[in-house]
N, C-alpha and C positions, 0 to 999 in steps of 0.2 A: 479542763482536764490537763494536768502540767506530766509532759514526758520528759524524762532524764538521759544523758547522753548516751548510759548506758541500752533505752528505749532504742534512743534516734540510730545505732547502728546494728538496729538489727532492724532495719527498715531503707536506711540510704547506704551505700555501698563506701562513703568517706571514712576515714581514719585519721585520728593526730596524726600527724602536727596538721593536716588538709582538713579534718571534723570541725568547723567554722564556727559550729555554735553547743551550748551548753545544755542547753532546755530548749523545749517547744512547749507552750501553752495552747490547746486547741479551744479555738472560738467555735468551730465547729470543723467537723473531717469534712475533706474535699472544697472549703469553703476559704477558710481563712485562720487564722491563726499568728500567734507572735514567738518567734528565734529570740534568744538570748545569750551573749555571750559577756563574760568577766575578760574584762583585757590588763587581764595581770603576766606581770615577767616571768612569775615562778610556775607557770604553764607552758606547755611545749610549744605558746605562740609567744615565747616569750623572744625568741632570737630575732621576727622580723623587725621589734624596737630595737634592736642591739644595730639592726642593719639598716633599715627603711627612712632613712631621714632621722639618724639617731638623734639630734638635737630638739627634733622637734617629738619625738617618740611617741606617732602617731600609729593608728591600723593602716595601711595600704588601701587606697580606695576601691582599686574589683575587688578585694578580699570581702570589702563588705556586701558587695553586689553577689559576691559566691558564696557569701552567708546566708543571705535572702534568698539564693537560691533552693538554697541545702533546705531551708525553713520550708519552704513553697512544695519541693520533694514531700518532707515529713507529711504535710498536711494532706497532700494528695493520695500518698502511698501508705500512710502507717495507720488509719484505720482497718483497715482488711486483712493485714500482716498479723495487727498485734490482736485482732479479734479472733483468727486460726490459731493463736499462739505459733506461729511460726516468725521467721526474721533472715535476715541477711546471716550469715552466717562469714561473711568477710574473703571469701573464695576471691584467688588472686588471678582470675581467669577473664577479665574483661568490666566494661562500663557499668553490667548489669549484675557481676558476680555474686552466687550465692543468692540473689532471688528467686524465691521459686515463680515455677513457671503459671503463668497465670496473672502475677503481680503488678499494679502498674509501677513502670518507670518511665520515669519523664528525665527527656535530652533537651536542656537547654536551648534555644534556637535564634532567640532577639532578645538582647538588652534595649530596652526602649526609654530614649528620652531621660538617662537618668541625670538630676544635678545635685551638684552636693552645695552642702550653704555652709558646711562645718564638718570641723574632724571627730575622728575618736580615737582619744588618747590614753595611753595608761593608767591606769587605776578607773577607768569609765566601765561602767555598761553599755553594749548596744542592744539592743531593742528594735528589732524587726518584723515590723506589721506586716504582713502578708494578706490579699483580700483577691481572691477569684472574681475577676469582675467579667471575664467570656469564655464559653467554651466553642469551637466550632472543629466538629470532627474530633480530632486527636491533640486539637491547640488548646490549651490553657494559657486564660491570660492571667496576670495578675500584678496590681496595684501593690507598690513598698512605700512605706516611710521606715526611713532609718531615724531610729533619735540616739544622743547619747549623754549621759549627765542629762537626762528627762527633756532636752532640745533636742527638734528637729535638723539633721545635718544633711540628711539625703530624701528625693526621691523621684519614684522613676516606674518600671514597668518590665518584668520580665515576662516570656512565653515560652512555655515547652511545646513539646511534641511528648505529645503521654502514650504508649504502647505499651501493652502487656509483653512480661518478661518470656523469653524461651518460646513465643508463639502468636505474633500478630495482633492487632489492637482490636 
């Protein structure tokens, strides 16, 4: 099931030029799935090439770790959102704005072990696997590879803390 960015924010609380990715493809909700982003100029991530090591006009490396983020969010949060038909509605009032209460959201908590072997450069795709490999309690873990140009360039291990919005986990 492939969700459109338009999907992905009414489920994570990000916004351009900070909405990291394009699409999510769910391999399964709550499980795992793949982020997708166009790393084109004529998008409004088009200015970190104009800045970020212009020469080499590459993605910034946490950018791609806060894309796998954003990815890992989707999977976890946007079955239950999008199956109420309800969603974020973009409320500028904190971390969690505009979720309704009940919903999970997950805070980021450990970046783990991540290495990169390669960049992603303009005009590439990245491609962000995402795979829920623990949960204990409120910790989600989860398995990335980054690829980009259909090569592996990263990867690594992020963990949330997943709580439900507006009222304890």
């Amino acid at each position: 099931m492939r969700f459109t960015a338009e999907d992905i924010v009414k489920v994570i609380p990000h916004r351009p030029p900070f909405l990291l990715i394009d699409s999510v493809e769910i391999i399964e909700f709550g499980k795992g799935g793949v982020g997708q982003k166009g790393l084109v100029k004529d998008d409004s991530f088009g200015d970190f090439f104009d800045t970020y090591l212009p020469s080499k006009r590459i993605m910034p490396r946490p950018m791609i770790i806060e894309a796998a983020a954003q990815t890992a969010a989707f999977v976890v949060a946007g079955e239950r959102l999008l199956k109420e038909g309800r969603g974020n509605e973009g409320d500028a009032g904190g971390p969690a704005a505009g979720v309704p209460v009940g919903v999970p959201v997950g805070y980021l908590v450990k970046i783990g072990d991540f290495s990169f072997s390669g960049d992603a450069v303009e005009g590439d795709t990245l491609r962000l696997n995402v795979v829920l490999d623990n949960v204990f309690g409120a910790l989600h873990k989860f398995s990335v590879v980054a690829e980009a140009g259909g090569v592996e360039i990263a990867r690594g291990s992020l963990t949330f803390s997943v709580e439900r919005a507006g009222g304890g986990g």
